[in-house]
C-alpha positions in Angstrom: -22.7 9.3 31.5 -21.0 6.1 31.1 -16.9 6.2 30.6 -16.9 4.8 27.2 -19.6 8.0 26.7 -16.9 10.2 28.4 -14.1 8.9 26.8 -15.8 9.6 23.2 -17.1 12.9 24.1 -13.8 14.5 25.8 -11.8 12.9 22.8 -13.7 14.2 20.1 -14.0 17.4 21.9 -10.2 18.1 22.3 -9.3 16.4 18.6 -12.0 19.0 17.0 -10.5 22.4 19.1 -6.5 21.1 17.9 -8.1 20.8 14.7 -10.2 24.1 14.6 -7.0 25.5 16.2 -4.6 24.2 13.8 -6.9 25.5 10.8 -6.9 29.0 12.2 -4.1 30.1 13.6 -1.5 27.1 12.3 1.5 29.2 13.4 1.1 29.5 16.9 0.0 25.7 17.0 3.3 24.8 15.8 5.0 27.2 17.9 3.8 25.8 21.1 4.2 21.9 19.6 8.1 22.9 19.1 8.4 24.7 22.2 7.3 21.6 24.6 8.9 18.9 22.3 12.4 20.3 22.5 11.7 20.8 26.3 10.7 17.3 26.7 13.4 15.7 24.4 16.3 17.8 26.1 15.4 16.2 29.6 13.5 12.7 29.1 14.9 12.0 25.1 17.3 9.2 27.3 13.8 7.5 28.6 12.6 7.6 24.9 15.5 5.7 23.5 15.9 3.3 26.7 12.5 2.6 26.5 12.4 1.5 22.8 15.4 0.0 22.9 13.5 -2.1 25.9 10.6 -2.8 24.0 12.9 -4.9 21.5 14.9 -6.5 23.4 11.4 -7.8 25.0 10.4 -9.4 21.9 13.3 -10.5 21.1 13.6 -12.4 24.4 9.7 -13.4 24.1 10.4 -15.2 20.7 13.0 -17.3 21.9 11.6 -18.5 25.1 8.9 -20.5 26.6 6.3 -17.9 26.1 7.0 -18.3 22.1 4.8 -21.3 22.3 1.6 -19.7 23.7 -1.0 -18.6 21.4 -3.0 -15.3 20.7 -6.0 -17.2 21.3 -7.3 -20.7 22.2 -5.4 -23.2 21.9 -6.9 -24.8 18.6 -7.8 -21.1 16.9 -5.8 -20.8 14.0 -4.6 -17.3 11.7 -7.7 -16.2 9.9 -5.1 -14.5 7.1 -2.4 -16.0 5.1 1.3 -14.8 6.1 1.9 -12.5 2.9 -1.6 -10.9 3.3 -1.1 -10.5 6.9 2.0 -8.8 6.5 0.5 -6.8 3.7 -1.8 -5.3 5.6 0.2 -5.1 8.8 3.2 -3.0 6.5 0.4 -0.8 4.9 -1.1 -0.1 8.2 1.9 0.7 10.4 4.3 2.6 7.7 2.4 3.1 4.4 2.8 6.6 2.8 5.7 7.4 4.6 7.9 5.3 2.9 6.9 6.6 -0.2 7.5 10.1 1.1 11.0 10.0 2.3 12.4 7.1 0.3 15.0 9.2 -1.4 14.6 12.6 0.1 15.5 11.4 3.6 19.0 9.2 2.9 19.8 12.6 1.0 19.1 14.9 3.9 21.1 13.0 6.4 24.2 12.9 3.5 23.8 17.0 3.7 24.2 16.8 7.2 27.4 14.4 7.3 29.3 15.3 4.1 30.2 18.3 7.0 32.0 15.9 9.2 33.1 13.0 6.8 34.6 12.4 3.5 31.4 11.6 0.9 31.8 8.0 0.8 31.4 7.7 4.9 29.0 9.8 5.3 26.7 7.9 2.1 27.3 5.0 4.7 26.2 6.8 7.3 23.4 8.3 5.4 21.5 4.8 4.7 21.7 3.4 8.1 20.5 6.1 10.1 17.4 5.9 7.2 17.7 2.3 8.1 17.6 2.8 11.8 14.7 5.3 11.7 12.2 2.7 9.8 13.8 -0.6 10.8 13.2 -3.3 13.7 12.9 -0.5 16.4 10.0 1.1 14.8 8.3 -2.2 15.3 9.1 -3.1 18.3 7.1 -0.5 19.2 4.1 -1.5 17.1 4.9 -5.6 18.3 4.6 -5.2 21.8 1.7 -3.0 21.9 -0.2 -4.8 19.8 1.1 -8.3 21.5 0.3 -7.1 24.6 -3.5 -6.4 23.8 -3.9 -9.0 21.7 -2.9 -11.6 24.3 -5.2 -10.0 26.7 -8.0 -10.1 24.3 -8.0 -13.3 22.9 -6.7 -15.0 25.8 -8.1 -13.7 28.7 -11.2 -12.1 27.2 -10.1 -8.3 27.9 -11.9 -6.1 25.6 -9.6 -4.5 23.1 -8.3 -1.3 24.5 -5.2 0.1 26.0 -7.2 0.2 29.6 -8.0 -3.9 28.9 -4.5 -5.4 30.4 -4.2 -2.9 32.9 -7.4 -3.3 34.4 -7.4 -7.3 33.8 -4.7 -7.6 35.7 -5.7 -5.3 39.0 -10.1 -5.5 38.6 -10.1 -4.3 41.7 -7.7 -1.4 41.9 -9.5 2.0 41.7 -6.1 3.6 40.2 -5.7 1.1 37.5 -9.0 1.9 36.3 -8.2 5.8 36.7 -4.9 5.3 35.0 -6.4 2.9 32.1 -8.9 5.6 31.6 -6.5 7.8 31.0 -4.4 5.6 28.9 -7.6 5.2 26.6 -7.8 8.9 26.3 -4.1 9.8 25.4 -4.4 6.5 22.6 -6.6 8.4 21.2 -4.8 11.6 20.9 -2.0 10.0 19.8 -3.7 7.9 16.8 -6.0 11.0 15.9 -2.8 13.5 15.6 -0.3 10.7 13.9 -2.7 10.0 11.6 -3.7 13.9 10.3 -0.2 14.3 9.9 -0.1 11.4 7.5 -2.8 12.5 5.7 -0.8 15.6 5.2 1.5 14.2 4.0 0.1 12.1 1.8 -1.7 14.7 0.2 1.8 16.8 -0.3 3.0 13.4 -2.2 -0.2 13.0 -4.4 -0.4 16.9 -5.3 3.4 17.0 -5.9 3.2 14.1 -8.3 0.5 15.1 -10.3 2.2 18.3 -10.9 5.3 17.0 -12.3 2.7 15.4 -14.8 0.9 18.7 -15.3 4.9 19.9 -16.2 5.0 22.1 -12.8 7.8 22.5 -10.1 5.8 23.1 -7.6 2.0 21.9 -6.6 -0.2 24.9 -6.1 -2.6 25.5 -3.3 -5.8 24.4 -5.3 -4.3 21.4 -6.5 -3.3 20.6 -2.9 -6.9 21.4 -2.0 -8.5 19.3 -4.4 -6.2 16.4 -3.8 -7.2 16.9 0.1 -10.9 17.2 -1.2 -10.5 13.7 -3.1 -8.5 12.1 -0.4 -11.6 12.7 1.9 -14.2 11.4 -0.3 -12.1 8.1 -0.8 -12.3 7.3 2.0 -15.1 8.2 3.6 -17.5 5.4 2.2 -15.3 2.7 3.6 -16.3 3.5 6.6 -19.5 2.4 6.0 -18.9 -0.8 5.6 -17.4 -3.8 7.7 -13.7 -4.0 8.2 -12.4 -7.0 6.2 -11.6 -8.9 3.4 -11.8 -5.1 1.4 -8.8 -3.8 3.2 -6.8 -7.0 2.5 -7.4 -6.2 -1.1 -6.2 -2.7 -0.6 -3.3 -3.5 1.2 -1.9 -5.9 -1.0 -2.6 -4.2 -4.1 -1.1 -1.4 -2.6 2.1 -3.7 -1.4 2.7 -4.9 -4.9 2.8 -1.6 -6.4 5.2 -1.2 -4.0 7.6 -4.2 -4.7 6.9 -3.2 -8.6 8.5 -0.2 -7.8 11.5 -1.7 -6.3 11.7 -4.1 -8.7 11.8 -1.7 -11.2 14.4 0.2 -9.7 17.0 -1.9 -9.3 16.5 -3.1 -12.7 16.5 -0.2 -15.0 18.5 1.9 -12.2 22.3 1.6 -11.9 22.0 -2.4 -10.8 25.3 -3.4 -9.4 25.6 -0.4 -7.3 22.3 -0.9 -5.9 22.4 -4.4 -5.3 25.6 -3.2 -3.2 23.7 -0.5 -1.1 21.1 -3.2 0.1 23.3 -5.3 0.8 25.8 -3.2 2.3 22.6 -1.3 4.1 21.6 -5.0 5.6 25.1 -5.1 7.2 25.7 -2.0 8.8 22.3 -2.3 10.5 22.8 -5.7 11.9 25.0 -5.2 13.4 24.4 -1.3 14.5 20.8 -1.7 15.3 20.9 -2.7 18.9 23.6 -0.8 20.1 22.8 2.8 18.5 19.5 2.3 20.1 21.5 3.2 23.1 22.8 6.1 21.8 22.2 10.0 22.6 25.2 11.7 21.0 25.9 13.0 24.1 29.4 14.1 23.8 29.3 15.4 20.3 28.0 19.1 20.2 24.6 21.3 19.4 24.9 20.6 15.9 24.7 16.6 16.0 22.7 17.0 19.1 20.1 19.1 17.3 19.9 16.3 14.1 19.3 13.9 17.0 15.9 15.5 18.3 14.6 16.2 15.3 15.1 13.1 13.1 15.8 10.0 15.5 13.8 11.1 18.9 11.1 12.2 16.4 10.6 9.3 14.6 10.8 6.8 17.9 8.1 9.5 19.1 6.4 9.4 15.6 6.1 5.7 16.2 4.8 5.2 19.4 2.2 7.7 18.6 1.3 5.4 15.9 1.7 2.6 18.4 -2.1 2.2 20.0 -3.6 2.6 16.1 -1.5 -0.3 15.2 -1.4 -1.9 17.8 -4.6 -2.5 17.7 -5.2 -3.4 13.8 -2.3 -5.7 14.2 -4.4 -7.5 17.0 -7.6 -7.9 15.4 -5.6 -9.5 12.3 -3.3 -11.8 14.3 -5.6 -14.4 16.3 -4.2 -17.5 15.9 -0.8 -17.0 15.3 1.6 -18.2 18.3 4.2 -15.3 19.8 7.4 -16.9 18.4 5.3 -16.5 15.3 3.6 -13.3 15.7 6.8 -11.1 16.9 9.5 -13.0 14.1 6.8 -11.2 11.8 6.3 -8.5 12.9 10.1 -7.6 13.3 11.6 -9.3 10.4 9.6 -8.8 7.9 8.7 -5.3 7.1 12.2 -4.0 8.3 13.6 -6.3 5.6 11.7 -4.7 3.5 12.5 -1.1 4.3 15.8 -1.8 4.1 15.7 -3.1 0.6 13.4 -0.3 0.2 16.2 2.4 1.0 18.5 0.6 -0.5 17.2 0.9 -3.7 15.6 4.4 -4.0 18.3 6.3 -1.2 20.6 4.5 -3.6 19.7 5.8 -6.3 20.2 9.5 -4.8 23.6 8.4 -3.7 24.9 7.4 -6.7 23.6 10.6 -8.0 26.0 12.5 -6.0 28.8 10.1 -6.1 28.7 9.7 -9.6 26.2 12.1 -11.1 25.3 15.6 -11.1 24.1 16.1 -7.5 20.4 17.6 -8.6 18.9 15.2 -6.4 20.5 16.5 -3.3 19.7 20.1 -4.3 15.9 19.2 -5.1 15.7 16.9 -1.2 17.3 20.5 0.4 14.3 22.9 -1.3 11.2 20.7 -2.5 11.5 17.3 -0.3 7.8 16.1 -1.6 9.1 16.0 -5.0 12.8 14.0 -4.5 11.0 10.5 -5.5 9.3 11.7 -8.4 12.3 13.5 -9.2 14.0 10.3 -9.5 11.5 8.4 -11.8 12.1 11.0 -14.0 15.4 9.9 -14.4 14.6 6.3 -15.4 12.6 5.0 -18.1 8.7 5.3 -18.5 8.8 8.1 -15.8 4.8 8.5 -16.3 4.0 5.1 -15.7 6.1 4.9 -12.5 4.3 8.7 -11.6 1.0 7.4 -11.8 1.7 3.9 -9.7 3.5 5.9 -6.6 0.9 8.2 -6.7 -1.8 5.4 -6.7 -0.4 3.7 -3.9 0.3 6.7 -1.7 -3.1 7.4 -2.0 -4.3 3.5 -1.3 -1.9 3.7 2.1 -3.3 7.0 3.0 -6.9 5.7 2.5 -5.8 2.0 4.3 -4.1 3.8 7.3 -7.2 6.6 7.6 -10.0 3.6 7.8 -8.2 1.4 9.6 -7.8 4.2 12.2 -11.3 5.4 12.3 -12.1 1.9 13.3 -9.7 2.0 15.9 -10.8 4.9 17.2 -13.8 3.9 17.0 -13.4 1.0 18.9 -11.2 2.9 21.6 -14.1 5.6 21.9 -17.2 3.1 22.6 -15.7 0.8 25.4 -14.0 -1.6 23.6 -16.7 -2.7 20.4 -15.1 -4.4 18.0 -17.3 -3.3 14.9 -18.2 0.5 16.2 -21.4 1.7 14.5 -20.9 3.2 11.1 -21.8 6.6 12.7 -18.9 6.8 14.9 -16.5 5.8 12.4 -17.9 8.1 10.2 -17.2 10.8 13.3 -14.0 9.9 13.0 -13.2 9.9 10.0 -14.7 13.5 9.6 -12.3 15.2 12.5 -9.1 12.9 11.0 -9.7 15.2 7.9 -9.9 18.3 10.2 -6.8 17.4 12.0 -5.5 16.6 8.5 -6.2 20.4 7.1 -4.2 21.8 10.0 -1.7 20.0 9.4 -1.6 20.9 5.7 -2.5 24.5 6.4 1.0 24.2 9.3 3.2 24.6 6.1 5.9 22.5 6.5 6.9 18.6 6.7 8.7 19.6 9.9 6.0 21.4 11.6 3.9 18.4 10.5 6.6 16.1 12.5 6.4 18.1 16.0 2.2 18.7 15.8 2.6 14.4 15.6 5.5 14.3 19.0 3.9 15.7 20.2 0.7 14.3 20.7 3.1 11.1 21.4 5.1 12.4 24.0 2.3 10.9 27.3 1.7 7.6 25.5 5.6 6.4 26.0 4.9 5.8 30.0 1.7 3.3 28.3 3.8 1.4 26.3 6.4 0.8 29.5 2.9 -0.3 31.8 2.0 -2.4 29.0 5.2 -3.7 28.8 4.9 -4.7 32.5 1.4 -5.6 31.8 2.2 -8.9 29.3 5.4 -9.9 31.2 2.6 -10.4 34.5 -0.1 -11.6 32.5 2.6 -14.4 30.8 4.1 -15.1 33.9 1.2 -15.9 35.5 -0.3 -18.5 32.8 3.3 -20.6 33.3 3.2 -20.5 36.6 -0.6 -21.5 36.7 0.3 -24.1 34.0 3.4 -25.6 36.1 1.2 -26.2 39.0 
């Protein structure tokens, strides 16, 4: 049996038992999932925030140095994608449905948490940039040097396009780097097979909440989230089928202007001065807080803030980097051409200025609700989160229109993210292949929908959030060797170049 053969059948193997696992017997799944994440983030969550905070301040340093100049490719290969369409499909591939999920219900939950400790207008401050921090530049950081890192290595020095290809470029001859890229192949898959059934979950919550506030419901009952699951599954199945292209730069940018439509519309028919206000104020706070709160652990400030700290920021950095390999990966295979000065400026800039507008606008929105309205917002984030942002288009004009389009383009990200990962895995699973055969995909795309019903059948958004950390938690020593990995590999093409 030949590794890519091993690494396909011991993969499949342990995503279908989680799966099977998660679909019987949900509860205990979760209870072991919480058990070892709180374990791990109680002794190593400092490595988890030093390490992300590293990765940034790697690309940062990497966009304004020498290495800025070198391109993911030969010298004379140029982008195959325009900018907006790149960053279309990058967006809808690394955040997607998630934004749609927690746009309003999250800025909310963290204002619950602080109104305890601060007066309301502090802790609505306080609210929007920990929402800010959560999806901003750290988040892809992650995603940039991951998926610099194996892009360099495969359009520049021919390494096939896995985790395991920088590693074992650099050190051919080392029997432990090829043990430990193995490895590193295996636990990329994990992650991107776990991160991803938890979006479908939670994807499917969104699209079955939203059609029930059409159907007049307040609360989406198990068939409908069923059937929604059902449909999801069908969608994108056939997809898979066919070759990974100039489709899912369709999707993605139709799904990207529903998005901006929705913002647009927002701002304009919501309270407009105050919002206006929120993203801007939002855009300061975090400029100048990003950086240094990546630094921070809340050491010194009791259970209670110590708690919020695992389970929202630690989480999400985890939540990330278990999305980290999937994207990584797509963001490779879309970004030949493009030099590093021009590849990590878009990757970083771009989408967080979008997410911050983004939260801006719809946490906003919740804000001024319980600054200035009559707080049902709040109430509704604390007992039904999948239904805050609907919820809030009820409260502005055409309400039905503005239903239908976030539930259409929840269910485009979800079906964007799921084949984009089945080709990933795909490729991860068969050595490297670039275009794995449609039956693998279609593999993959079956057990992504098993893992997907566990996730659903867990119960709960946060026992959705700890069944994803933890099938993170191993892959944040990769991204440190990868790290290591494209400083080496850089290094050495100056220094060959100088000589």
């Amino acid at each position: 049996m030949t590794r890519s053969q091993l690494t396909l059948a011991t993969s499949c193997t342990l995503i279908t038992a989680i799966g099977a696992w998660g679909v019987m017997d949900p509860d205990s799944l979760v209870r072991l999932a919480s058990t070892v994440v709180a374990k791990y983030f109680e002794s190593r969550g400092w490595f988890v925030m030093l390490s992300v905070s590293g990765m940034l301040l790697l690309c940062i340093w990497l966009a304004f140095s020498r290495f800025g100049d070198i391109r993911l490719g030969a010298d004379d290969d140029r982008p195959e994608f325009s900018t907006p369409s790149w960053i279309a499909m990058l967006f809808a591939a690394g955040m997607g449905v998630g934004l749609l999920f927690w746009a309003v219900a999250e800025p909310l939950t963290h204002f619950a948490f602080a109104q305890s400790f601060m007066e309301q207008p502090y802790a609505a401050q306080q609210a929007l940039l920990a929402t800010n921090f959560h999806w901003g530049i750290h988040a892809w950081a992650i995603y940039g040097t991951t998926a610099l890192t194996i892009a360099y290595f495969t359009f520049r020095k021919g390494a096939p396009m896995l985790v395991s290809g920088p590693i074992e470029t650099l050190l051919p001859d080392e029997t432990w780097a090829k043990l430990v890229g193995g490895l590193s192949d295996f636990m990329a898959i994990v992650a991107i097979a776990i991160g991803v059934g938890g979006s479908i979950a939670m994807g499917v919550f969104q699209v079955a909440d939203g059609i029930d506030v059409m159907m007049g419901g307040d609360k989406a009952a198990t068939w409908l989230v069923a059937a929604v699951f059902v449909v999801m599954v069908a969608a994108y199945l056939p997809p898979l089928l066919v070759d990974l292209g100039t489709g899912m730069a369709r999707l993605s940018n139709t799904a990207m202007i529903i998005a901006i439509a929705l913002v647009l519309y927002t701002v304009i028919l919501g309270p407009t001065e105050f919002l206006l206000n929120s993203i801007l104020n939002g855009f300061g706070e975090y400029i100048f807080a990003a950086i240094p709160r990546g630094f921070e652990t809340l050491t010194f400030f009791g259970d209670d803030l110590g708690t919020w700290f695992q389970d929202w920021t630690l989480t999400y950095m985890v939540w990330w980097i278990a999305w980290g390999p999937f994207v990584g990966v797509f963001i490779a295979r879309i970004s030949k051409g493009r030099t590093i000065r021009e590849f990590v400026l878009g990757v970083l800039i771009g989408p967080t200025v979008f997410s911050v507008i983004w939260f801006g606008a719809f946490g906003g929105i919740g804000l001024f609700d319980i600054l200035h309205g009559s707080g049902d917002l709040l109430l509704m984030a604390e007992t039904n989160v999948e239904r805050v942002t609907f919820g809030l288009l009820e409260r502005l004009p055409l309400p039905t229109l503005t239903t239908i389009a976030t539930i259409l383009a929840a269910f485009l990200f979800i079906v964007t993210s799921v084949v984009s990962a089945a080709f990933v895995l795909g490729t991860f699973s068969t050595g490297g292949d670039p275009d794995p055969s449609p039956k693998v995909r279609l593999v993959w795309g079956v057990l992504l929908g098993l893992l997907g019903a566990a996730m659903i059948l867990s119960g709960s958004v946060d026992a959705i959030k700890k069944l994803i950390a933890i099938g993170a938690l191993p892959f944040v020593f990769v991204c440190v060797l990868l790290c290591v990995c494209l400083i080496r590999g850089l290094r050495q093409e100056v220094h060959h170049a100088d000589r």
